[in-house]
N, C-alpha and C positions, 0 to 999 in steps of 0.2 A: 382304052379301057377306062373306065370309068371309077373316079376315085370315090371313099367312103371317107365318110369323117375324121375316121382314125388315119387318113393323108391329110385332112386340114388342120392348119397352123395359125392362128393370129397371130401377130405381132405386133404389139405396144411398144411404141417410143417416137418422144417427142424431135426426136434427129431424123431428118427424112434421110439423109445419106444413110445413118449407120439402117434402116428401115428398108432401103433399096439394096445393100448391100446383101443384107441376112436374109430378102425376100429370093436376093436372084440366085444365092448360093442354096435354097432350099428348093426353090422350082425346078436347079437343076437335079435333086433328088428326088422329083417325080410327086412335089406336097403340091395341093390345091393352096394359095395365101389368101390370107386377107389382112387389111393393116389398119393400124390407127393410129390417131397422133396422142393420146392421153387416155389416162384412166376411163375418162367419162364414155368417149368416143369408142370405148374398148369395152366397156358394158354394154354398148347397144350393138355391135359386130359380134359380141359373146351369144345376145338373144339370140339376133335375127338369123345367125350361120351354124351355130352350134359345133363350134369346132373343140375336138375335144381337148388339143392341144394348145395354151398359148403360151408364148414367149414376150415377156412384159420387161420393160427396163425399172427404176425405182424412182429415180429424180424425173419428174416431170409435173408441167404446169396444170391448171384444173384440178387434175383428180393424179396423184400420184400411184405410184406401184403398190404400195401398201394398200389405202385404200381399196384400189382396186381388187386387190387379191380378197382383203375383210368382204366387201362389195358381192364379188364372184360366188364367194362363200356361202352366202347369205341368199342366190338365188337357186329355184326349185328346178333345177338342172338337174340331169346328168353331172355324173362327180367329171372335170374339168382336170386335167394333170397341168398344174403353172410352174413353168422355168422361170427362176429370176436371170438375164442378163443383165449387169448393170458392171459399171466402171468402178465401184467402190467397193472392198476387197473384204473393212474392217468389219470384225466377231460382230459385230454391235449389229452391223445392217444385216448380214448374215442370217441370226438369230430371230431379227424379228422379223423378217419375211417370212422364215419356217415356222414362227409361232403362229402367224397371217394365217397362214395356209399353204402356203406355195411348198413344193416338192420334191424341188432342184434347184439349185443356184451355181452359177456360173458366174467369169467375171471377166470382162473386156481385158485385152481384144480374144476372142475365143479361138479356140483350134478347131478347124473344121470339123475333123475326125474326130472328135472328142464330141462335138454338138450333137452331131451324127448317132455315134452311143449313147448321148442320154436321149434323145427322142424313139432311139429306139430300145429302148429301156422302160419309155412310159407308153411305147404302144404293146409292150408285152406283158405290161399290167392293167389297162385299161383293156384288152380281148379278154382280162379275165371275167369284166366286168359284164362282157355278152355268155358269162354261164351262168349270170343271175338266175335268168327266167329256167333254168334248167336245173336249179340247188329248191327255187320255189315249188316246180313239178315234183321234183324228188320227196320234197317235204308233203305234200299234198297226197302224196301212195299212203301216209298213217290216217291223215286226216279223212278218205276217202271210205274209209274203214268204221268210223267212228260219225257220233252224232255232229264233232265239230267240224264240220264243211261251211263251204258259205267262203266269209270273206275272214276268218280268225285268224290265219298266216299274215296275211295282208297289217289287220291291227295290231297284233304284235311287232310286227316291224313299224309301224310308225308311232309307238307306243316306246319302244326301245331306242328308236332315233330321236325324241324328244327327251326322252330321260338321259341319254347320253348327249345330247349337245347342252344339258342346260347343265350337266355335270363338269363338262369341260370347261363351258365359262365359269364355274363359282368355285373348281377346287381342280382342275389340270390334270395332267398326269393321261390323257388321251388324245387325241387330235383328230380330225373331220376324214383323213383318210382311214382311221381305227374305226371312225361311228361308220362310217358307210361301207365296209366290212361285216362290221356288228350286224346293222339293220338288215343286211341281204342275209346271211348265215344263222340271224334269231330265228328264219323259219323251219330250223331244221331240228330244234328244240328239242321233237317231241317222236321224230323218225325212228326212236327205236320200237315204238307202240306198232311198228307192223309186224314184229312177233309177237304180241298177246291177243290171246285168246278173243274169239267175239265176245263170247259171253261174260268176260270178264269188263273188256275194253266198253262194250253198248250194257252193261247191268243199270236199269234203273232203277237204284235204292243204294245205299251205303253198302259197300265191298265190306266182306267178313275178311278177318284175320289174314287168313291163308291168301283170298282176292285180291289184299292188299300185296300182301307179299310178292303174288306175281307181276300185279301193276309196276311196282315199283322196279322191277327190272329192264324195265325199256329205257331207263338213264345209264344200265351198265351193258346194255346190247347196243344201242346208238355210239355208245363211248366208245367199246370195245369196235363195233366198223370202223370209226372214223379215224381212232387213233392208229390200226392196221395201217391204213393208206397214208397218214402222215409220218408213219414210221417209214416207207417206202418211199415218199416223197420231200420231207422235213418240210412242205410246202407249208407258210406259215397261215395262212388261211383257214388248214384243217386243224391245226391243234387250238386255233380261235373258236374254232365250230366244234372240235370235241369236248372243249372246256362246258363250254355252253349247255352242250345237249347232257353231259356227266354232271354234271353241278348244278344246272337250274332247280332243283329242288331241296338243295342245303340250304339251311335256315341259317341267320345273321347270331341266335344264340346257342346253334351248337346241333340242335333238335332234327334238322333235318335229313335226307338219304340222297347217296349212297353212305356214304362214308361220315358223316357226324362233321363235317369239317364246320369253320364259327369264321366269324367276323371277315377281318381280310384275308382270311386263311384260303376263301372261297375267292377264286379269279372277280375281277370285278366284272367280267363278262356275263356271269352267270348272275352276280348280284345284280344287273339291270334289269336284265330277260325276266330272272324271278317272277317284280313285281310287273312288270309289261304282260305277263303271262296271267298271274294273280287277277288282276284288276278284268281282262278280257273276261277272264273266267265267272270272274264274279258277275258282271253286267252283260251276261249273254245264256241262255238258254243252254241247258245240258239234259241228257237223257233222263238225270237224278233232280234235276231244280230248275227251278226258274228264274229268269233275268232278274238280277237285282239292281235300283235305280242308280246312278251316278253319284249321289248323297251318298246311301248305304253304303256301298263301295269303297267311296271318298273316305269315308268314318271309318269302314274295316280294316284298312288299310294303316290310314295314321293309329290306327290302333295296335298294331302291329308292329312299330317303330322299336328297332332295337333288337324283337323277337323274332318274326320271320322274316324283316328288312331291313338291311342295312339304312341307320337311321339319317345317312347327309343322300342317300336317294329318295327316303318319303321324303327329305322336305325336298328333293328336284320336283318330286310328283306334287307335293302341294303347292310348288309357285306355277307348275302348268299344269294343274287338275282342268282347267277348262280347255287344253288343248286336246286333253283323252278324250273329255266329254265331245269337241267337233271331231276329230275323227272316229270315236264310235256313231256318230250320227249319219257319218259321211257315208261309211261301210257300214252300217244298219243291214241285218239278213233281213231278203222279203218277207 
């Protein structure tokens, strides 16, 4: 039978014993290996195999664990689940492996059976990661509705993942396995707009009163499905993606719907999406307007500071305004 990625394992470490030991105790669980002696050697085995699982130690020559894991991080992969095994025990190494990125830590000499369950722990979080492209399709039944088709899912999720990684480096309180969460689940935003009306959802010109009123209900139709099924399942993914799809239109001073909620009062999930959402909108074509430039935008936006966004995300959005600007290019509708 023929293995899939989610049976391949890397394995980092500069000790060829302990390297042949954990390879042949693993091939006899039926994993495809591959190995390497350092950090560095273990970023070019990460390219070329794409395993989604590796197993890194921390003390090593070249390029150590840490590294590595910052290193891993930082490529445009597939999200990677990294086990730390390493021989040192103490909170301190601990800690900053998990700040790194890594996922799991472990600490010589390991219990088989214990290894065992956590690899397979990260292969029942990383199959969640093969119902991306099916959360996108799901999101894509509103949008198919509506004049926003094209690539607009698409840029909100990497509008969202740039706002949330540059978040995490200047103020914390997130980490790369939340963003890459975040980024898949932002496109479901907007999933409650397949119960309104066409004539509401495709009007070209300014919604009257009442229009509006019904508009605005697809944040408490999306919330109410999503939150059903995480009530049934407490799976914590869905109350991530019902925050999102409920809140993305509460404003940072209080102003916004459903519910008037302000400041941090609003998940910070929604406060990314917000403007990732904002900004698409603004520099893309809608039934009611026309594209407005990456300038305009740029300006409406910091303008906004305080009042419809939370004001330490405009400045995320203003240290990588020129990132929005390459991927609205990239994803350009014909």
């Amino acid at each position: 039978m023929e293995l899939s990625q989610l049976d391949s394992i890397l394995i980092i470490d500069d000790a060829e014993f302990d390297r042949q030991l954990l390879a042949k105790k693993l091939s006899a669980w039926n994993y495809r290996i591959y190995s390497a002696e350092n950090g560095m050697a273990g970023l070019k085995a990460l390219e070329s195999h794409s395993p989604e699982i590796v197993i890194t130690d921390l003390q090593m020559p070249v390029m150590d664990g840490l590294e590595f894991i910052k290193a891993a991080r930082r490529l445009d992969l597939r999200y990677t689940y990294i086990i730390v095994l390493s021989s040192s025990d103490d909170k301190k190494s601990i800690v900053q492996a998990l700040a790194a990125g890594a996922d799991d830590y472990l600490t010589k000499p390991f219990h088989p059976e214990e290894l065992q369950t956590r690899i397979q722990a990260a292969q029942r979080i990383l199959r969640l990661q093969s119902q991306d492209l099916l959360i996108l399709s799901m999101a894509k039944l509103a949008d198919y509705r509506s004049e926003e088709t094209g690539f607009h899912l698409e840029r909100v999720q990497y509008f969202t993942k740039i706002l949330a990684t540059d978040y995490m480096e200047h103020h914390g309180g997130i980490n790369s396995q939340y963003i890459s969460s975040l980024q898949t689940l932002s496109s479901l935003h907007d999933i409650g707009k397949v119960a309104i009306p066409d004539a509401v959802l495709n009007k070209p010109g300014k919604l009257t009163e009442a229009e509006f009123s019904i508009m605005k209900n697809h944040t408490t139709i999306g919330g109410k499905l999503l939150d059903e099924i995480y009530q049934d399942t407490s799976a914590p993914q869905l109350r991530l993606a019902r925050d999102i799809v409920l809140y993305h239109h509460e404003r940072f001073d209080g102003t916004g719907y459903p519910h008037g909620l302000f400041a941090e009062k609003i998940p910070i999930s929604a406060r990314l999406v917000a403007l990732a959402d904002v900004y698409d909108a603004l520099t893309s074509k809608r039934c009611y307007k026309s594209a407005f430039s990456h300038k305009k935008s740029r300006d409406m936006i910091l303008s906004e500071k305080g009042k419809h966004f939370d004001p330490l995300i405009v400045d995320c959005f203003e240290r990588r305004h020129e990132d929005f600007q390459s991927v609205a290019m990239q994803y350009k509708e014909p």
